[in-house]
C-alpha positions as protocol buffer text, in pm:
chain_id: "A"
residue {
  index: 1
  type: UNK
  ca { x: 10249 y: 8150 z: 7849 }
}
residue {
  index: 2
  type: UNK
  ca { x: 10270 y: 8531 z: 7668 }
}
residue {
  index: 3
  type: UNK
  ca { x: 10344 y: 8792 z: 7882 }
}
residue {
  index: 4
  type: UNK
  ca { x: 10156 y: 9094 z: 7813 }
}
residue {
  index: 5
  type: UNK
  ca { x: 10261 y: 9433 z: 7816 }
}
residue {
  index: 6
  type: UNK
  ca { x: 10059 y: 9784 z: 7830 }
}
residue {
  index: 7
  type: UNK
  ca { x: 10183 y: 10039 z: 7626 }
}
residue {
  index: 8
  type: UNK
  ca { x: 10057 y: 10373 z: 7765 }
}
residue {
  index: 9
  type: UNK
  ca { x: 10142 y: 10690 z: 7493 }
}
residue {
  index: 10
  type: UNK
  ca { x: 9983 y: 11006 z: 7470 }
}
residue {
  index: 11
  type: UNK
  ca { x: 9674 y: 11015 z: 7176 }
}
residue {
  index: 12
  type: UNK
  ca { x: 9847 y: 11224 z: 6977 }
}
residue {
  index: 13
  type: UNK
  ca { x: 10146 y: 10957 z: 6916 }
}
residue {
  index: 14
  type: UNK
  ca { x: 9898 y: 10710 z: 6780 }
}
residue {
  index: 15
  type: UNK
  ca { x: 10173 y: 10681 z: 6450 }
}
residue {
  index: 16
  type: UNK
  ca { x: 10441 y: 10619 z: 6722 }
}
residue {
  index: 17
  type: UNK
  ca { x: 10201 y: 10370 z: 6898 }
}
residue {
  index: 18
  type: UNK
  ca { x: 10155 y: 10116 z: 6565 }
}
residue {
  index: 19
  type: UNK
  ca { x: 10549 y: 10105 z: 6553 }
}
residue {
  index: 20
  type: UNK
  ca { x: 10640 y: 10047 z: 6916 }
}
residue {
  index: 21
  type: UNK
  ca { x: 10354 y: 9793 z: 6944 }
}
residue {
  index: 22
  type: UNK
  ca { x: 10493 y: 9639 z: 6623 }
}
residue {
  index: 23
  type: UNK
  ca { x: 10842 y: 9640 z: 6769 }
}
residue {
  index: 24
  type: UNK
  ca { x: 10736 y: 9466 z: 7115 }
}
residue {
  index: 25
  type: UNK
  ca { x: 10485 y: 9184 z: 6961 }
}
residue {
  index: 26
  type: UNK
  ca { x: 10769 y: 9078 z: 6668 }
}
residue {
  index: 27
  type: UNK
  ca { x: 10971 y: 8964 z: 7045 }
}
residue {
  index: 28
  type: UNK
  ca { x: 10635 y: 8751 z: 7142 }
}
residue {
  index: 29
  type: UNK
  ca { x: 10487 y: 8989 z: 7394 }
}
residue {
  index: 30
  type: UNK
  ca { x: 10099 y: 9036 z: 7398 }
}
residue {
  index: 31
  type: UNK
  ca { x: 10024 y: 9416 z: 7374 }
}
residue {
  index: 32
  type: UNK
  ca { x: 9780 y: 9604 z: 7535 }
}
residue {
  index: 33
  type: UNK
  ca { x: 9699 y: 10014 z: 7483 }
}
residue {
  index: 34
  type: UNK
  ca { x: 9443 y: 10275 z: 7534 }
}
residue {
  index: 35
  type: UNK
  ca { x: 9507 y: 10311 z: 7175 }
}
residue {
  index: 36
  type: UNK
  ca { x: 9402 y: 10013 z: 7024 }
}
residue {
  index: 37
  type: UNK
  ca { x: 9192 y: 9889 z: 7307 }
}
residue {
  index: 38
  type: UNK
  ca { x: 8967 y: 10137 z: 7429 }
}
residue {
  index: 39
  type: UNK
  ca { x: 8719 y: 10279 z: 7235 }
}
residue {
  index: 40
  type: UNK
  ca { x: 8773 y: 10680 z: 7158 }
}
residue {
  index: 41
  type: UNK
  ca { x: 8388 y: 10724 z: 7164 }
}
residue {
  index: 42
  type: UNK
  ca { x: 8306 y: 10583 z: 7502 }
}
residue {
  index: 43
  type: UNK
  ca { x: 8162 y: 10772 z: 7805 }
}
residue {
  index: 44
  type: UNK
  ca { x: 8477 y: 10875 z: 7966 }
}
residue {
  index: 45
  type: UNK
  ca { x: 8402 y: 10665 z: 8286 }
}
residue {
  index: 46
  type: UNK
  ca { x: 8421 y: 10353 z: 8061 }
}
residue {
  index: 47
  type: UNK
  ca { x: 8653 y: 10427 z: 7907 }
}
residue {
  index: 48
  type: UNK
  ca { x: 8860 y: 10491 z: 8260 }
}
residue {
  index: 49
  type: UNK
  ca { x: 8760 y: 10171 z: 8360 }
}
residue {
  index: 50
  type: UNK
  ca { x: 8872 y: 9975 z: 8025 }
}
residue {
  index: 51
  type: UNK
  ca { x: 9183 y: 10125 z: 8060 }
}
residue {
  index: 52
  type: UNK
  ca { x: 9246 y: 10026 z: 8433 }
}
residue {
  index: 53
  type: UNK
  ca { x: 9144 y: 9675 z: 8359 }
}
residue {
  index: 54
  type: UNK
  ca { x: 9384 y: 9685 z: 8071 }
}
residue {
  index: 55
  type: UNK
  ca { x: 9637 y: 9778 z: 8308 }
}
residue {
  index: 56
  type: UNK
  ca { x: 9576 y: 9518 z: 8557 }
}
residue {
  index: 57
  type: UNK
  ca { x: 9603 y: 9261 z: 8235 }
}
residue {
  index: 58
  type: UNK
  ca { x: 9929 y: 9311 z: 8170 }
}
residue {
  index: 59
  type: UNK
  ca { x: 10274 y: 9187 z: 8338 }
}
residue {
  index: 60
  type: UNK
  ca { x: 10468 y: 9482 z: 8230 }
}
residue {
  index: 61
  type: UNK
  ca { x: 10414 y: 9847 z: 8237 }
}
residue {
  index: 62
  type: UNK
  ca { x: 10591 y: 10038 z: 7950 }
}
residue {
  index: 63
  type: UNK
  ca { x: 10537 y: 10427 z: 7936 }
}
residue {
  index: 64
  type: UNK
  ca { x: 10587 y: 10602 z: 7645 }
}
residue {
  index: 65
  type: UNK
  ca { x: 10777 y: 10938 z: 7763 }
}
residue {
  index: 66
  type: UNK
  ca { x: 10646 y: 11179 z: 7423 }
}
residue {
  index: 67
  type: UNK
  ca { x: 10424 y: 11439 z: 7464 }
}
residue {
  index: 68
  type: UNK
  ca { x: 10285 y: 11286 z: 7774 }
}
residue {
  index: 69
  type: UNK
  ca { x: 10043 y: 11452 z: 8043 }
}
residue {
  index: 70
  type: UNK
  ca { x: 9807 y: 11384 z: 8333 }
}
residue {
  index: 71
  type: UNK
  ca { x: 9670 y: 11016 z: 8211 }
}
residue {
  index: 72
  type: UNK
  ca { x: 9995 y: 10900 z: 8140 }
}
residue {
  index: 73
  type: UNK
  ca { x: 10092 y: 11017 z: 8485 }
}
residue {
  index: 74
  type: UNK
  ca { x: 9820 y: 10815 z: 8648 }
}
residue {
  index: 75
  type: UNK
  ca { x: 9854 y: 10536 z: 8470 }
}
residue {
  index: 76
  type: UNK
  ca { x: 10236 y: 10526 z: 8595 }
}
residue {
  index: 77
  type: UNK
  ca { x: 10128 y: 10561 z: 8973 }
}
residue {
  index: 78
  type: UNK
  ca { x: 9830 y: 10231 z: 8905 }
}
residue {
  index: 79
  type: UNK
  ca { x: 10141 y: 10055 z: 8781 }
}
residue {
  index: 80
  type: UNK
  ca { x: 10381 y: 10175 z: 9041 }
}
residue {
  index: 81
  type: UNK
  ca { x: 10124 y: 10103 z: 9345 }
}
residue {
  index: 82
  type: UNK
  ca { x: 10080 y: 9763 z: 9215 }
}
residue {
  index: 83
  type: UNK
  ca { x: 10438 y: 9650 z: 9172 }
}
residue {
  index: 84
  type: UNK
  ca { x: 10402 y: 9564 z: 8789 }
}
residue {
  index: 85
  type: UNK
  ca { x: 10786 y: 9629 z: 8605 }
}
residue {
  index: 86
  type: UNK
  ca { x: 10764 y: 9966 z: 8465 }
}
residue {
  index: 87
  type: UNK
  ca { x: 11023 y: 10080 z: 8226 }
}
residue {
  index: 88
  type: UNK
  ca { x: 10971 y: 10439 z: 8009 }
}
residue {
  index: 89
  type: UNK
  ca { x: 11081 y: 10489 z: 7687 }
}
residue {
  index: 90
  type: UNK
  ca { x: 11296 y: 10822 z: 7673 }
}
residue {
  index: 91
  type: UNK
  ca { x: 11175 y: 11001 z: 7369 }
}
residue {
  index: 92
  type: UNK
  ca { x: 11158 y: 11354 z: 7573 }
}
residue {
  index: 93
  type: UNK
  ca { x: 11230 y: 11223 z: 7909 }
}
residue {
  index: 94
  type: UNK
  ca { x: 11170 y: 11468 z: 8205 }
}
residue {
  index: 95
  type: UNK
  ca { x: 11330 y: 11437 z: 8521 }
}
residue {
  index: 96
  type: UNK
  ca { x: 11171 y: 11720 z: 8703 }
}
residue {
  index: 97
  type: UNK
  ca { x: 10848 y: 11536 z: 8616 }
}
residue {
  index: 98
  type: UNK
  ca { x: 10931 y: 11413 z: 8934 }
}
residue {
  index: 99
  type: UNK
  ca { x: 10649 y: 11199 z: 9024 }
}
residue {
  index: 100
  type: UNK
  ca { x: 10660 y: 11013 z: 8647 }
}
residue {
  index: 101
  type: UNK
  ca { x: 11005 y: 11011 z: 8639 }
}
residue {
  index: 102
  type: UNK
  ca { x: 11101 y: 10801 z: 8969 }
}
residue {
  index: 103
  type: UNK
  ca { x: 10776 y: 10622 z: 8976 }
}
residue {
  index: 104
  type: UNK
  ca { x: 10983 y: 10417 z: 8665 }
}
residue {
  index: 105
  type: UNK
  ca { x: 11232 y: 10135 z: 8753 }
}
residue {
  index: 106
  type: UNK
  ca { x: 11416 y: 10210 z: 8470 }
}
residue {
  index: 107
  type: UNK
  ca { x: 11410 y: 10459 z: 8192 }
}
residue {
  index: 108
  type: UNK
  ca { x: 11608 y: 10339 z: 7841 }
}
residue {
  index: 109
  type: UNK
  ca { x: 11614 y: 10497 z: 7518 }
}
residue {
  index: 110
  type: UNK
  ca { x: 11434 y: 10408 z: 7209 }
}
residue {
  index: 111
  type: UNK
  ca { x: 11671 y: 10196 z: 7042 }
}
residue {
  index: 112
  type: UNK
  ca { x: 11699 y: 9966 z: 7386 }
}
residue {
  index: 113
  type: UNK
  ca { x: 11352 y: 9885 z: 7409 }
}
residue {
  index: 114
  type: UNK
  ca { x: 11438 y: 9513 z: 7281 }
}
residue {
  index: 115
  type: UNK
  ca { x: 11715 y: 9402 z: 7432 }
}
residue {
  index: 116
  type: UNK
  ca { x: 11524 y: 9587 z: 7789 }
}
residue {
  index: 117
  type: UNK
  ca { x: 11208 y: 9397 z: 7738 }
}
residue {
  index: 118
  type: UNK
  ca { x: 11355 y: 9060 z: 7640 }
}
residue {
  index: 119
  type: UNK
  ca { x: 11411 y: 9024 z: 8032 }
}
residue {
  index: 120
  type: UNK
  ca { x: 11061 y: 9014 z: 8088 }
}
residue {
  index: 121
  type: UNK
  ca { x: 10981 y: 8711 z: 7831 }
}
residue {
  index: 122
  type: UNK
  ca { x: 11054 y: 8434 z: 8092 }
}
């Protein structure tokens, strides 16, 4: 069965976005994001809720650390309270973002992201 995996990046990163997710489907994960899944247009408590179920979709939680903020934040915590894997992606990694920070299992690089995620596959 495909594992899926929810790729939560800031807006702003969409470029960023189409390579990662490009990057984690070419090692036969399933990927889900705000970005490509969620409609930009909807009423924002739709959209929450897409994004949530989207979320609770997925078997591992990747968090793209890049010009993040306040919904990446909560998305972390929905993923930490309900025990999914959660690694984030160090692009601008900071650790007295205290609650984002240690609310990730692990925290890897960009060029690690494969050889991190092919744990996951089985």
């Amino acid at each position: 069965m495909q594992k899926t995996i929810f790729l939560s990046i800031a807006c702003k990163e969409r470029e960023l976005g189409v390579e990662l997710t490009e990057r984690i489907e070419r090692l036969g994960f399933r990927v889900l994001s705000a970005l490509t899944d969620s409609s930009d247009d909807a009423p924002y408590p739709a959209m929450f809720r897409t994004n949530v179920e989207l979320i609770r979709q997925s078997d591992v939680f990747v968090a793209v650390l890049s010009k993040y903020g306040k919904d990446l934040a909560a998305e972390v915590w929905m993923a930490y309270a309900w025990g999914m894997p959660r690694i984030g992606l160090d692009f601008a990694a900071i650790e007295k973002d205290v609650m984002v920070y240690y609310a990730l299992e692990k925290i890897v690089k960009p060029s690690e992201l494969e050889e991190s995620l092919r744990a996951y596959l089985f």
